[in-house]
C-alpha positions as CSV (number, residue, x, y, z in Angstrom):
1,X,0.0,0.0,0.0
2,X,1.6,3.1,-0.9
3,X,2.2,5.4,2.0
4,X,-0.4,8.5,2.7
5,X,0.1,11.9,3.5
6,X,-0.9,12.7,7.3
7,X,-3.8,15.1,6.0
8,X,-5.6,12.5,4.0
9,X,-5.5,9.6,6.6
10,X,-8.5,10.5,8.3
11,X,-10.3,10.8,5.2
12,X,-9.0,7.2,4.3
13,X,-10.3,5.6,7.5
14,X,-13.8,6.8,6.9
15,X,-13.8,5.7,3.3
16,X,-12.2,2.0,4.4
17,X,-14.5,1.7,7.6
18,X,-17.7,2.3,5.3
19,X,-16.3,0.6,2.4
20,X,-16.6,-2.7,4.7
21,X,-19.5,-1.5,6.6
22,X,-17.4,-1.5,9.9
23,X,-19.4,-0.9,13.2
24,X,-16.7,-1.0,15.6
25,X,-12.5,-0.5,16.1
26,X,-10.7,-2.2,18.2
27,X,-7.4,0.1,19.3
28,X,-4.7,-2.1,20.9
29,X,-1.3,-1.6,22.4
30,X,1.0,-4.3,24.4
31,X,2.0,-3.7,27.6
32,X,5.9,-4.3,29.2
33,X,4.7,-8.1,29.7
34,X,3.8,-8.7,26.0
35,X,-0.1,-8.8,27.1
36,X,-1.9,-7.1,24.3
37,X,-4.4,-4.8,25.8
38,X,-7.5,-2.8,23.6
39,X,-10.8,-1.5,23.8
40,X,-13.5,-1.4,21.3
41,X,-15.5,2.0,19.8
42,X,-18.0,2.3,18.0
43,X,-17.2,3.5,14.4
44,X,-19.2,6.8,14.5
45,X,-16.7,8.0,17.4
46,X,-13.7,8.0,14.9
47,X,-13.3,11.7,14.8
48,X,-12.9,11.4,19.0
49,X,-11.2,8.4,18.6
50,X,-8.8,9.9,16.8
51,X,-7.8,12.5,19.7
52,X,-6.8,10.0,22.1
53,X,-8.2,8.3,25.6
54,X,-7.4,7.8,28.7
55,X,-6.2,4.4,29.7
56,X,-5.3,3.0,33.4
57,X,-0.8,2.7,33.1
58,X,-1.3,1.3,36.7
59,X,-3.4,-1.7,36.0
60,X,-0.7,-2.6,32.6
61,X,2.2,-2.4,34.3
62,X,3.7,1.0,32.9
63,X,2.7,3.6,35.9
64,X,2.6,4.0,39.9
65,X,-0.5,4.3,41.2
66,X,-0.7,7.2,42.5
67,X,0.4,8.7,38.7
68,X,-1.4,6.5,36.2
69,X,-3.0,8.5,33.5
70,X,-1.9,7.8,30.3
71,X,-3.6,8.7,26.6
72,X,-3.8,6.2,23.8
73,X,-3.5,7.7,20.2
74,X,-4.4,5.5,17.7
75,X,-2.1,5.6,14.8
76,X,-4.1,6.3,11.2
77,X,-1.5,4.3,9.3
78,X,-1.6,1.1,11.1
79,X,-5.5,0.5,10.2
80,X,-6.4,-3.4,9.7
81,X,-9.7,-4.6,8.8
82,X,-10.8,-8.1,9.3
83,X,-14.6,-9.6,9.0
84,X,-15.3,-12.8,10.6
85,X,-19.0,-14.3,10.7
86,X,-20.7,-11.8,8.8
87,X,-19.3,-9.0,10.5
88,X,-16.7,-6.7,9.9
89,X,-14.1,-4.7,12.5
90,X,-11.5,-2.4,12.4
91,X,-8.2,-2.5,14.3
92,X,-5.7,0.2,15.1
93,X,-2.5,0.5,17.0
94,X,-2.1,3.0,19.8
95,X,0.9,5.0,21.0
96,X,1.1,5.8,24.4
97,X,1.2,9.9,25.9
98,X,2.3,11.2,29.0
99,X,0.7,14.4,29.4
100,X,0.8,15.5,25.8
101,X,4.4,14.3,25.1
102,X,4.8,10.7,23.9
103,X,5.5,8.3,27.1
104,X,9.3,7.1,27.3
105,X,8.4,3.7,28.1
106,X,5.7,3.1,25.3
107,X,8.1,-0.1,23.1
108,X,6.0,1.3,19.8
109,X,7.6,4.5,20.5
110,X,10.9,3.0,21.0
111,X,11.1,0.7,17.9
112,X,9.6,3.9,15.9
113,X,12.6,6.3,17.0
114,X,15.2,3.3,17.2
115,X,14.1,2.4,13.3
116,X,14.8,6.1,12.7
117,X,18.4,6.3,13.6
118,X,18.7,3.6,10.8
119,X,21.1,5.2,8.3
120,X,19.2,4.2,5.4
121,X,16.2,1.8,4.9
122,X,15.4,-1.9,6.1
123,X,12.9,-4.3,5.9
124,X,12.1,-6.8,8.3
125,X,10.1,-10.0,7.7
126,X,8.8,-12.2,10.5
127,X,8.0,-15.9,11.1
128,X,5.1,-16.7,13.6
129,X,4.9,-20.1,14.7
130,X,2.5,-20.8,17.1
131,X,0.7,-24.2,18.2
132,X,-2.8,-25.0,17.7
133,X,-4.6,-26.9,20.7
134,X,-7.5,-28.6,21.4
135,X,-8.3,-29.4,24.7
136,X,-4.7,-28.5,26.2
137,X,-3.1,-31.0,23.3
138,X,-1.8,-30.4,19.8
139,X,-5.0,-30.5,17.6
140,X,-3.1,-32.6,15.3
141,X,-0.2,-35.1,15.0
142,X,0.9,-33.8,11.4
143,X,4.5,-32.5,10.6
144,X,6.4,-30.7,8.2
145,X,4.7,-29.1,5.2
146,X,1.7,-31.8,5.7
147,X,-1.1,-29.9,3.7
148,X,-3.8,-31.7,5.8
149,X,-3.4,-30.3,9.1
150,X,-6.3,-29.1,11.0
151,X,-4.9,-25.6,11.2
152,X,-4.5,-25.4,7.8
153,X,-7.8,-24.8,6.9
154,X,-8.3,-22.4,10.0
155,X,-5.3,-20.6,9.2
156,X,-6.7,-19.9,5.3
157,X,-10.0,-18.2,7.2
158,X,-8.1,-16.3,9.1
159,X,-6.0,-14.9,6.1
160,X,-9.1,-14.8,3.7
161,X,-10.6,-12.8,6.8
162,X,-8.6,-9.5,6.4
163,X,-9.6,-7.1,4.3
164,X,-7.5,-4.7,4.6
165,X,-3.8,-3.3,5.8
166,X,-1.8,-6.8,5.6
167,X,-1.5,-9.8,4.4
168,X,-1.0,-13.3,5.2
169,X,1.9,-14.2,2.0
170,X,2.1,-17.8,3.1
171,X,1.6,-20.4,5.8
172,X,2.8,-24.0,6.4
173,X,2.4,-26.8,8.8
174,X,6.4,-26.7,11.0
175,X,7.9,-29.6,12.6
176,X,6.0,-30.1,15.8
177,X,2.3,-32.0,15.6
178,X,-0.5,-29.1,15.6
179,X,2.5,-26.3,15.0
180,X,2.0,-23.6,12.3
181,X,4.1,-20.7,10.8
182,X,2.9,-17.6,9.1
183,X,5.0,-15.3,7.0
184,X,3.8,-11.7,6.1
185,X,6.1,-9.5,3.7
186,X,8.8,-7.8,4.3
187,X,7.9,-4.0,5.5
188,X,9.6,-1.5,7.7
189,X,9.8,-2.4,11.2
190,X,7.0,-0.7,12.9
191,X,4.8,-1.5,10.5
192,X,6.2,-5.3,10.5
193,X,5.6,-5.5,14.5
194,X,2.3,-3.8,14.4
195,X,1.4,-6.3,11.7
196,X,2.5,-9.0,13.9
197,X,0.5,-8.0,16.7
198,X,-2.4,-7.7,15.0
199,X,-2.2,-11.5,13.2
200,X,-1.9,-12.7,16.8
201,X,-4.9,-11.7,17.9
202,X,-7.0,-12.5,14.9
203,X,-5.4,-16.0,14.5
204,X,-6.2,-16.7,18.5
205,X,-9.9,-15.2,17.6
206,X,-10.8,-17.6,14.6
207,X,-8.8,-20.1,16.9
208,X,-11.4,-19.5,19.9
209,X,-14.7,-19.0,17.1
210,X,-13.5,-22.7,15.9
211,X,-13.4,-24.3,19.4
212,X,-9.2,-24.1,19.4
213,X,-6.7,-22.3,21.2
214,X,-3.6,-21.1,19.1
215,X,-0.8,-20.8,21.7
216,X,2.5,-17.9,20.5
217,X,4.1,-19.7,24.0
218,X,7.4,-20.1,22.8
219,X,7.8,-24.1,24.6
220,X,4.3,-25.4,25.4
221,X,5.6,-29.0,25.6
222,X,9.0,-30.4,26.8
223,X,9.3,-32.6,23.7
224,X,8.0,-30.9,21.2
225,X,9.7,-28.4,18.9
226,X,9.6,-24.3,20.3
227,X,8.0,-21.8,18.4
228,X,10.0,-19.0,17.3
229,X,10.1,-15.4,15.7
230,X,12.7,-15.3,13.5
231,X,13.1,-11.9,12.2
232,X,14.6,-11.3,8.8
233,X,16.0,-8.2,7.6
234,X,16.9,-6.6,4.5
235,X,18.9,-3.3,4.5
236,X,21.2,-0.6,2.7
237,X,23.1,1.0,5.5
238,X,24.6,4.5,4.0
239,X,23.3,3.0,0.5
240,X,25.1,-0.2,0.6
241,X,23.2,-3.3,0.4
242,X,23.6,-6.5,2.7
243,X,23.9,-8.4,-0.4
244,X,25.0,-7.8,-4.0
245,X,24.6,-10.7,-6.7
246,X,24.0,-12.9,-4.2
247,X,27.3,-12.2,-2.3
248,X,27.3,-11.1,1.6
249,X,28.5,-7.5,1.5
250,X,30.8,-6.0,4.3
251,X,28.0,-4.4,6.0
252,X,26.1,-7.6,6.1
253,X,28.6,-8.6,7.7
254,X,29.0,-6.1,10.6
255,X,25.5,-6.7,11.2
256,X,25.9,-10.1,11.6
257,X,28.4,-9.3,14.1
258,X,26.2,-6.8,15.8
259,X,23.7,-9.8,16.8
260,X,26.0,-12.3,17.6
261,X,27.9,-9.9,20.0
262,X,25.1,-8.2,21.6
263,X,23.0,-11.3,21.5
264,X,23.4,-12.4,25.6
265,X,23.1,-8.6,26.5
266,X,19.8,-7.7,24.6
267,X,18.4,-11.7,24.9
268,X,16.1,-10.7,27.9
269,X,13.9,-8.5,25.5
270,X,14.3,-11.0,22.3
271,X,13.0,-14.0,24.4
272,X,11.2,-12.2,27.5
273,X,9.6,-14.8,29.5
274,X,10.4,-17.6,32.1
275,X,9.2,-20.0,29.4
276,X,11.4,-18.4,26.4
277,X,14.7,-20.3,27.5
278,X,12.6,-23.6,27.8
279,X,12.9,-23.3,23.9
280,X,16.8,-22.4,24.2
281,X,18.3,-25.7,24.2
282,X,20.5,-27.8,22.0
283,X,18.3,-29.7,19.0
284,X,15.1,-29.5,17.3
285,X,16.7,-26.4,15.1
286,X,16.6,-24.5,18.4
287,X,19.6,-21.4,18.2
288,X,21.4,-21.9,20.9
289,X,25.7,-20.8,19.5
290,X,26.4,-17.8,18.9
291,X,27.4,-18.7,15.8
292,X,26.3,-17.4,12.2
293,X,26.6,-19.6,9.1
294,X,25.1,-20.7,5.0
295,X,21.7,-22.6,5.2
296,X,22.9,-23.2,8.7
297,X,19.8,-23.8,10.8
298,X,21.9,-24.9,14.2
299,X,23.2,-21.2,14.1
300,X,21.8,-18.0,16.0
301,X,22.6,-16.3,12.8
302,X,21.2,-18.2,9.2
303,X,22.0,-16.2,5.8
304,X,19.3,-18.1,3.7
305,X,20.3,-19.7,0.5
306,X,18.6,-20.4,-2.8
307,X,19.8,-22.0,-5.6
308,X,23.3,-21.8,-4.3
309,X,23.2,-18.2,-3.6
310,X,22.4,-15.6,-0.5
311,X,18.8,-15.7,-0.7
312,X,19.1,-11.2,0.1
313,X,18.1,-11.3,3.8
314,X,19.7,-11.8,7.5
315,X,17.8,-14.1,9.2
316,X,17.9,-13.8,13.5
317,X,16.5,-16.6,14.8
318,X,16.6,-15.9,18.6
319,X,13.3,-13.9,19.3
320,X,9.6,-15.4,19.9
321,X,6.2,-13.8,19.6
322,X,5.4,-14.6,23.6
323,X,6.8,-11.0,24.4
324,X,6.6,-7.5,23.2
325,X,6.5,-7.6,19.4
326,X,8.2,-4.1,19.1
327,X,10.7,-4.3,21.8
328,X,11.6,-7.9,19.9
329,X,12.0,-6.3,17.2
330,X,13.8,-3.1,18.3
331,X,16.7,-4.8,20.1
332,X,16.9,-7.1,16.7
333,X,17.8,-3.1,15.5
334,X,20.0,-2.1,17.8
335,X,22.4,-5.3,18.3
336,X,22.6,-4.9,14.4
337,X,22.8,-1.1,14.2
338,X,26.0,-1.1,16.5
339,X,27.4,-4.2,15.3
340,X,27.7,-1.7,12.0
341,X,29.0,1.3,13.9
342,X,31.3,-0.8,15.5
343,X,32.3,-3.0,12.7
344,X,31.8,-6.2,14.5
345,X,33.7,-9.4,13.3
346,X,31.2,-12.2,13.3
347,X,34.3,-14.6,12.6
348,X,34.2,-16.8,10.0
349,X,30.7,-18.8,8.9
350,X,30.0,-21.7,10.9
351,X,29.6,-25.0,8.5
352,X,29.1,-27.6,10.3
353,X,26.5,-28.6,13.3
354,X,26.5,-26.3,15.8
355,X,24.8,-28.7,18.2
356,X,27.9,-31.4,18.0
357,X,31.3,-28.8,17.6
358,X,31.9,-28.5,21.5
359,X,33.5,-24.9,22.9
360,X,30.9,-22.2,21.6
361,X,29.8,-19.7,23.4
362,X,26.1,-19.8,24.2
363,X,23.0,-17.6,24.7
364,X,21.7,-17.3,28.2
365,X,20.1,-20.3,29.8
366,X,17.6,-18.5,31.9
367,X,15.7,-15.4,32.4
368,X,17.5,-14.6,35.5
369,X,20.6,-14.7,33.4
370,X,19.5,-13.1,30.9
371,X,18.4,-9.9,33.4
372,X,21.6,-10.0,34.4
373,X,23.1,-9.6,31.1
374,X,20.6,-6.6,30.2
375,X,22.3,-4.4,32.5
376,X,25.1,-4.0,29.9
377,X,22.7,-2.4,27.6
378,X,22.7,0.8,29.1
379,X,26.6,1.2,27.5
380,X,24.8,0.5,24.1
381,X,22.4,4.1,24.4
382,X,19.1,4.6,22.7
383,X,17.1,2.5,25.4
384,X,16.6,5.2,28.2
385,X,17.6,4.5,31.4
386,X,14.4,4.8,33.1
387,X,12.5,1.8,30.5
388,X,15.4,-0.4,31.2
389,X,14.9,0.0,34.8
390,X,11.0,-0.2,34.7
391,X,11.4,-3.2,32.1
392,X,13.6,-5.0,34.2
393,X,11.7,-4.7,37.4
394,X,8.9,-5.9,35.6
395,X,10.8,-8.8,34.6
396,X,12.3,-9.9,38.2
397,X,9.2,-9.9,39.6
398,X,8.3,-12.6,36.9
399,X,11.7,-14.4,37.9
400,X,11.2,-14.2,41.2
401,X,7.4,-15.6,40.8
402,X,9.0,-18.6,38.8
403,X,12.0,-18.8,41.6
404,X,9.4,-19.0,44.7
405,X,7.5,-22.2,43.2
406,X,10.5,-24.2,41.8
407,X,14.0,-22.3,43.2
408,X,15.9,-24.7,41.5
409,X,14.3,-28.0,41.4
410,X,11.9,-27.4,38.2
411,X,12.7,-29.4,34.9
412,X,10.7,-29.2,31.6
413,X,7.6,-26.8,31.5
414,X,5.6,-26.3,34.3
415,X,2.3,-25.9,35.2
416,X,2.4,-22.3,36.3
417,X,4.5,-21.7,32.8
418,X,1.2,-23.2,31.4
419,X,-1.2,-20.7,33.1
420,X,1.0,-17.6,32.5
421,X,1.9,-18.1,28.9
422,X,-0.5,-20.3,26.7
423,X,-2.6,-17.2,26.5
424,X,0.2,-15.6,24.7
């Protein structure tokens, strides 16, 4: 869709909204847990929509209570619209003011003024795997690529579904019994998280319609594959491409080294629950090395190949959708931005099995290891001092939750895991 000038954005919601007879919007944002929180309007109150509203920061995590106002602003540009049923909604993504400034803490904000220190434009693509489940269980005992999963047909609804905004460009049965990716294109990366955020909920709504649950947990079951969010990007830092004639460039490179170095530091807002580091472990194409490599998929790092050739994107295969989308994606930025500022050294490409070479270094292991890693970040700017200590209080509480019923007895996935994630 080609972009819109501000002016004529609220003259393209109306004409969309009635288009598709819409009777209500749905404005959403996610909180510092990854919860995604929103309220429904009716249609006719898009002019006053439009201004802003007042929502609780105390009761999502982002306030004291004793200084809780906060005003969502639903962001023209990010419109979706979806009709299930017979009936048609709209959906828009909110930033976050305090007062009438934009709120410091708001990860949409973040990602939108970390993506503008970008020197020059990227792309980001992400996978969504997810798990479908009836009655607790995987829905189906399919695998790879099967085309007769139960979740298949589910999955088409939920892409036929959208009218408007994104779209679905493919889907496919993954590993584990009852798993599913879905790929959208390639878009810039607020735009690519807000369009993740938004496929979540509508895939767990058809899901819930259809008598499922679809689960973004990133390890539901101990034995079963993890479901990821691996982010690909495509840039031309300073005008220079990743990737020319199907070659790695030098600043494909540097990037590359950017995420592999700043991997353990920024890990605990890639993969930002208890559950997340359930999925961190050696096998079932997990990334546990830091390590970067060719059609590698034991590496942290995979530049994919087709044909023989670079396929044209960097593929990060660390982050899962059970978090915040935008701070996911924003750290994915910022490990790569400085690996090109600093001209990081990835090494050379790993070839062989990651799981089976012996002496690599390794991501963290835990969320209370990766906490303790984050407090490097602050060295690494951009993230203001205040989120990373509101973020990580947020997250040691979680910890600490985790720590109380298991200190250090728990193995595999847990029950509480279960009640605090599958939601996700």
């Amino acid at each position: 869709m080609p972009p819109r000038a501000e002016e004529e954005e609220p003259e393209y919601l109306t004409r969309t909204l009635g288009k598709f007879q819409v009777k209500f919007i749905e404005v959403a944002f996610q909180s510092l847990d990854g919860e995604t929180r929103s309220r429904f309007f009716k249609a006719d109150r898009l002019p006053d929509l439009l201004e802003g509203f007042r929502v609780d920061g105390y009761s999502v995590g982002f306030k004291p209570v004793e200084d809780s106002d906060l005003v969502v602003v639903p962001d023209p540009r990010s419109l979706k619209v979806y009709c299930l049923d017979g009936r048609c909604f709209g959906f828009l993504s909110g930033d976050l003011l305090y007062g009438d400034k934009p709120f410091a803490h708001c990860p949409r904000t973040l990602l939108r003024d970390l993506a503008a220190k970008f020197p020059g434009e990227v792309l980001v693509g992400l996978e969504l795997e997810l798990y479908l489940l009836e009655g607790g269980k995987p829905a189906d005992s399919r695998g790879y690529w099967a085309p007769d999963g139960r979740g298949i047909s589910l999955l088409l609804e939920a892409a036929e579904s959208v009218k408007s905004g994104v779209e679905i460009r493919s889907l496919h049965h993954e590993v584990g019994p009852g798993q599913y990716e879905v790929l959208t294109p390639p878009s810039d990366p607020l735009t690519a998280a807000d369009n993740a955020v938004f496929l979540k909920r509508l895939i767990k709504t058809v899901a819930l319609a259809r008598g499922f649950t679809a689960t973004f947990m990133a390890k539901p079951f101990s034995d079963l594959p993890g479901s990821g969010m691996h982010v690909h990007l495509s840039a031309a830092p300073w005008g220079r491409s990743f990737f020319e004639d199907g070659e790695l460039r030098e600043e494909g490179v540097h990037f590359i080294g950017g995420l592999l170095l700043h991997a353990r530091t920024l890990s605990a807002l890639t993969n930002q629950t208890v559950n997340s580091f359930k999925r961190l472990v050696p096998g079932m194409e997990a990334p546990v090395f830091l390590t970067w490599g060719f059609g590698n998929r034991s590496t942290l790092v995979r530049i994919p190949r087709s044909r023989g050739r670079a396929a044209g994107t960097v593929e990060y295969r660390l982050p899962d959708a059970s978090g915040n989308i935008y701070l996911a994606v924003a750290a994915t930025l910022l490990a790569g931005l400085r690996g090109l500022e600093e001209r990081a050294d990835p090494g050379p490409p790993l070839p062989v099995n990651a799981y089976t070479s012996g002496g690599l270094a390794r991501v963290p292991s835990s969320l209370g290891e990766a906490l303790e890693e984050l407090g490097a970040a602050r060295s690494l700017g951009v993230l203001p001092e205040s989120f990373l200590e509101a973020y990580t209080a947020v997250k040691r509480r979680e910890w600490g939750d985790y720590l109380k019923l298991c200190g250090g007895s728990c193995s595999g996935v847990t029950q509480w895991e279960l009640e605090k994630y599958v939601s996700r």
